[in-house]
C-alpha positions in Angstrom: -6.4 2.9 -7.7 -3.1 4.2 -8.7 -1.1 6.4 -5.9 2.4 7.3 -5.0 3.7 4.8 -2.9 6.9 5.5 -0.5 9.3 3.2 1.4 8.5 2.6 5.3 11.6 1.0 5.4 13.7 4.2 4.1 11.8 6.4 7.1 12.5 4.2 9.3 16.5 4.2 8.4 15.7 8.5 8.2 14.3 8.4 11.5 16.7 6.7 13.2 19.6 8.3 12.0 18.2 11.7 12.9 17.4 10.7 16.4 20.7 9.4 16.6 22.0 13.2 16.0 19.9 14.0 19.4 20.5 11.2 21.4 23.8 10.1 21.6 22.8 7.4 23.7 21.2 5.5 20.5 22.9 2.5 18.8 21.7 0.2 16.2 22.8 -3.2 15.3 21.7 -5.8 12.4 22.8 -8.8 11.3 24.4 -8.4 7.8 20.9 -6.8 6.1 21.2 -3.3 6.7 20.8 -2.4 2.5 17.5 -4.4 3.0 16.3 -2.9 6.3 18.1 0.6 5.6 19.9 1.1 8.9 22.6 1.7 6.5 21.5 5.6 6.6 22.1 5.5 10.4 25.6 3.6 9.8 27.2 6.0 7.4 26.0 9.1 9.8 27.1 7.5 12.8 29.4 4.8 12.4 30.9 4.6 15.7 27.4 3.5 16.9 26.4 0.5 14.5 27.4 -3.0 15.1 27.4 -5.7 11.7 26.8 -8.6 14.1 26.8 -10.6 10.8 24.4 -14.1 9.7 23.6 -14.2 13.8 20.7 -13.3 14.7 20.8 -15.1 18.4 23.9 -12.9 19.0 22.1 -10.0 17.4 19.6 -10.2 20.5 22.1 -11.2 23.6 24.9 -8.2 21.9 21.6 -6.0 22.1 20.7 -6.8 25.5 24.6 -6.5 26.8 24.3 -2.9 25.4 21.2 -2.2 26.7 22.9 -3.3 30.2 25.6 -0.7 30.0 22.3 2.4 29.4 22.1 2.5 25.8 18.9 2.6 24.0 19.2 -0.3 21.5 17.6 -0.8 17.9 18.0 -3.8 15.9 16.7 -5.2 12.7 16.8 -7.7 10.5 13.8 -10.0 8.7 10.9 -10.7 10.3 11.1 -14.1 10.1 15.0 -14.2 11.5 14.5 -11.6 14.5 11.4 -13.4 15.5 12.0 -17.3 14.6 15.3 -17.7 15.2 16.2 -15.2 18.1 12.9 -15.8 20.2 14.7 -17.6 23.0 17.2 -14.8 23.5 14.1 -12.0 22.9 12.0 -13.9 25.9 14.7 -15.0 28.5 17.4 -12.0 28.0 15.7 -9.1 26.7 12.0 -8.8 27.7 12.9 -11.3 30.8 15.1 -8.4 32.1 12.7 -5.9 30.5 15.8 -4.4 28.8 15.5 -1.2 26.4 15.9 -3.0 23.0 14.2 -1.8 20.5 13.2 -4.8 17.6 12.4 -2.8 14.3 12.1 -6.3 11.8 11.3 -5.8 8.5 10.0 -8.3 5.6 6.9 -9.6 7.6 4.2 -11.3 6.1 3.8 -12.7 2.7 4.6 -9.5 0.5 8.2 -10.7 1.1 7.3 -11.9 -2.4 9.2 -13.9 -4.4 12.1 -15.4 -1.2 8.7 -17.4 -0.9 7.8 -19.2 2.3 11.3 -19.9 4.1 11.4 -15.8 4.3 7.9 -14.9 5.3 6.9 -14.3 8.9 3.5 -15.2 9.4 4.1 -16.0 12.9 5.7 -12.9 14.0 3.5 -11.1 16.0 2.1 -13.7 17.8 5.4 -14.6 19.2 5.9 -11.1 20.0 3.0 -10.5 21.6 3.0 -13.8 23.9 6.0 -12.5 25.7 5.7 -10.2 28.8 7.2 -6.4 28.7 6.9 -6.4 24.9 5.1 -3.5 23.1 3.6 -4.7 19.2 3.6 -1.6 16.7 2.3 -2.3 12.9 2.8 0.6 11.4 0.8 1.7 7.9 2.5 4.6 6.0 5.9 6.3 6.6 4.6 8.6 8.8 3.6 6.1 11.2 6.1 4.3 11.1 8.4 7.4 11.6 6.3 8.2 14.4 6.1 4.4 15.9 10.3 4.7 15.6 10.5 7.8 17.9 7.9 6.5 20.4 9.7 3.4 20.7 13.2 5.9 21.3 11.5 7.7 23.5 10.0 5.0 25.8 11.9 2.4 27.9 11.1 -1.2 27.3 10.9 -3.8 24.9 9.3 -2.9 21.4 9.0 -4.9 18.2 8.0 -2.7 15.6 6.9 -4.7 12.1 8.2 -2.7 9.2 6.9 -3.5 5.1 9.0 -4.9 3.0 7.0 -3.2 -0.3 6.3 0.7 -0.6 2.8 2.2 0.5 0.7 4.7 0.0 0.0 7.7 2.4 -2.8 7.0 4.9 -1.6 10.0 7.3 -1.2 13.2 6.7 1.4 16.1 9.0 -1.3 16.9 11.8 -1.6 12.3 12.8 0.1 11.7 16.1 0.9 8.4 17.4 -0.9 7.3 20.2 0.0 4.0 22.1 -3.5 3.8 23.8 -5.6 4.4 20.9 -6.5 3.0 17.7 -8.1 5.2 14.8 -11.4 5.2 13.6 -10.9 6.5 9.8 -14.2 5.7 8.7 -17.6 5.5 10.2 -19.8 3.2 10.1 -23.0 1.3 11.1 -23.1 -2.3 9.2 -19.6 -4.1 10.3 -16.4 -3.1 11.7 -13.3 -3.8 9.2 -10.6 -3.7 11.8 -7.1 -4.0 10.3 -3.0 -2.9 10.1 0.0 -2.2 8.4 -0.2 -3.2 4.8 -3.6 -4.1 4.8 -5.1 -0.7 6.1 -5.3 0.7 2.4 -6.6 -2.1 1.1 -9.6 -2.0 3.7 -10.0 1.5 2.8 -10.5 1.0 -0.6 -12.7 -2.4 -0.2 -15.4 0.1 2.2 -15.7 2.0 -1.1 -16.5 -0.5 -2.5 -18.9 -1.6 0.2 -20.5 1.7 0.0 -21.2 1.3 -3.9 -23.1 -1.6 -2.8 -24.7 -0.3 0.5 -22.7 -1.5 3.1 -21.7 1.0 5.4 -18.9 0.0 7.1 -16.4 1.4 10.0 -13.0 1.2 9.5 -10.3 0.9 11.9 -6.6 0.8 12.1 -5.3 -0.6 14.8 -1.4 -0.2 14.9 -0.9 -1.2 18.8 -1.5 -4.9 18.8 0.0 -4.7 22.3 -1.2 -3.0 24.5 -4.3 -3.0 22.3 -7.1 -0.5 22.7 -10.0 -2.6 23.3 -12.4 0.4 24.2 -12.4 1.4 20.4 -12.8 -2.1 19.6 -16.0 -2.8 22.1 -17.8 0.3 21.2 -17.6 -0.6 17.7 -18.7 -4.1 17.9 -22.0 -2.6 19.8 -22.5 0.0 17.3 -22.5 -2.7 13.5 -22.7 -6.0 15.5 -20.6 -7.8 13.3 -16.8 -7.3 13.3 -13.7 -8.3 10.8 -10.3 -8.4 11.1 -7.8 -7.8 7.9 -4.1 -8.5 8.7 -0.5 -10.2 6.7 0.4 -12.8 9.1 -1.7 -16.1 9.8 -5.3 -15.7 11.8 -3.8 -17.5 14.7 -1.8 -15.8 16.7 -1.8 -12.1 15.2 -4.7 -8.9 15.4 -7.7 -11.2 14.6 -6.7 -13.2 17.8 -6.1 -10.3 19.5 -9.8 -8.9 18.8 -11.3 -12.3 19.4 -9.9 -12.3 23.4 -11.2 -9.0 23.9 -14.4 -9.4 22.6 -15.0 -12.8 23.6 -14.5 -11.8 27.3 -16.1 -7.8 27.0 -18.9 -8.3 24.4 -19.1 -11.8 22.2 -20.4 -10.8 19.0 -19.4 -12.9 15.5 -15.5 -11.9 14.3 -14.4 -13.3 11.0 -10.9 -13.2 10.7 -9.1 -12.7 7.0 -5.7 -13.6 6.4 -3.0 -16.6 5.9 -5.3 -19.8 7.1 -2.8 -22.0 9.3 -0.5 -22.7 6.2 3.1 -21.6 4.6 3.8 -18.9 2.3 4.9 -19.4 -1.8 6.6 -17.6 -3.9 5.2 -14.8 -5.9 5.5 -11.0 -6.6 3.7 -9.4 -3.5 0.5 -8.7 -5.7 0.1 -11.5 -6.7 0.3 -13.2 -3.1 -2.5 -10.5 -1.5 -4.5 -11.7 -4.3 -4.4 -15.2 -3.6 -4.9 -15.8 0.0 -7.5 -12.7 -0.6 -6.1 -9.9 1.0 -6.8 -7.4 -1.9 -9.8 -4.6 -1.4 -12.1 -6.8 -3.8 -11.7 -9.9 -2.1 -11.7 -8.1 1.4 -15.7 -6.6 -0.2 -16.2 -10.0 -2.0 -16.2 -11.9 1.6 -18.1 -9.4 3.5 -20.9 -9.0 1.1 -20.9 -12.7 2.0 -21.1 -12.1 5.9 -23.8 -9.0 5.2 -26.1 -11.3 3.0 
């Protein structure tokens, strides 16, 4: 299906730079990537309040957290893989330790990096994130929830990572979604299995329960953008209504949403969760579509597995 995709990364530089024209109190820092992660917009509106730490992402974090000291609310990006990997240490033991006001907006997760292959593709990321107390885990789908994700996180004090695309998307949301950090979104209904999903994947599930549907299969689908603190109401009450439950993400099955879903339901309501993403192994290099296709993150593949679950 062909649609008009737009750059999460570009609202998230848009966003920030117009909060920062309300709130004086906003800085942002990166480490030598803001072209890629498109803080740039925020640096040439406000260059008196963006910091080039440079190829140093440890500093990147403790320079965040000194700022965040002195009452300043704090954004910083770079890759996925860099912010998470390489800085986790400093995230755990100075910023969410302290419960600090840094805001983490990565960008490049999972493997639509594409072609900077497996050195470059966080996988891991969000199980890191979410292992470490204080810290709030956004995966936004579409520019306007990221947008909205970005002003949440500015607006409320604590630690946030918030996992930004590397490749364009398509709308899911229109002008009347709101952002609610308590709530996942049911966006279809339905009665055979629950597709539970994020982020990149969420169109992709969207399509695949087309698909479903040409084939009988009615199935709910729901985004779940909150990975921390996640909304395991939603969750529960869907598991009772289809009794069988999958989980859609870009990033490896341990660690990420489908462990997330597993812990709730395994301790609430135990019911059979098959989780679909990067099995315990590394990245490759490859244009994104090609990767979704091959470790079967695509709407076809997504359909192809669950017909398998159904029958």
């Amino acid at each position: 299906m062909i649609r008009e995709c737009k750059s999460v990364r570009n609202a998230y530089g848009k966003t920030i730079s117009e909060l920062g024209n309300e709130n004086k109190n906003i800085v942002v820092l990166d480490a030598d990537l803001s072209c890629s992660t498109q803080t740039q917009i925020f640096a040439k509106a406000h260059p008196d309040r963006f910091f080039n730490v440079g190829i140093a992402e440890q500093d990147l974090m403790t320079t965040a957290a000194g700022l965040a000291c002195t009452g300043k609310t704090v954004f910083v990006s770079t890759f996925a893989i860099f912010a998470t990997g390489r800085a986790w240490e400093q995230i755990r033991n100075t910023i969410c330790y302290s419960n600090l006001n840094v805001k983490i907006a990565a960008t490049h997760g999972g493997i639509t990096v594409g072609e900077d292959g497996a050195s470059h593709q966080a996988l891991e990321d969000i199980s890191l994130m979410r292992s470490i107390p204080n810290m709030t885990v956004i995966v936004p789908a579409d520019e306007t929830e990221t947008a909205q994700a970005v002003k949440y996180a500015a607006d409320t004090f604590g630690p946030c990572y918030i996992r930004i695309a590397r490749t364009n998307l398509p709308d899911v949301y229109d002008k009347n979604y709101k952002f609610n950090i308590k709530k996942a979104i049911i966006l279809k209904e339905g009665s055979d299995i629950s597709i539970l999903t994020n982020g990149e994947t969420l169109v992709e599930c969207l399509d695949c329960a087309k698909i479903l549907e040409e084939k009988g299969i009615n199935a709910e689908v729901i985004s779940i953008p909150v990975v921390k603190p996640i909304d395991k109401e939603t969750i529960i009450q869907s598991a009772k209504k289809t009794g069988k439950v999958v989980t859609v993400e870009n990033h490896s099955i341990i660690g990420g949403l489908g462990s997330a879903v597993c812990e709730v339901l395994s301790e609430s309501y135990p019911v059979k969760v098959t989780r679909i993403g990067i099995n315990d192994e590394f990245g490759q290099s490859g244009s994104a579509k090609e990767l979704l296709a091959y470790y079967g993150l695509t709407s076809d593949k997504i359909a192809q597995k669950i017909i398998g679950i159904i029958k």
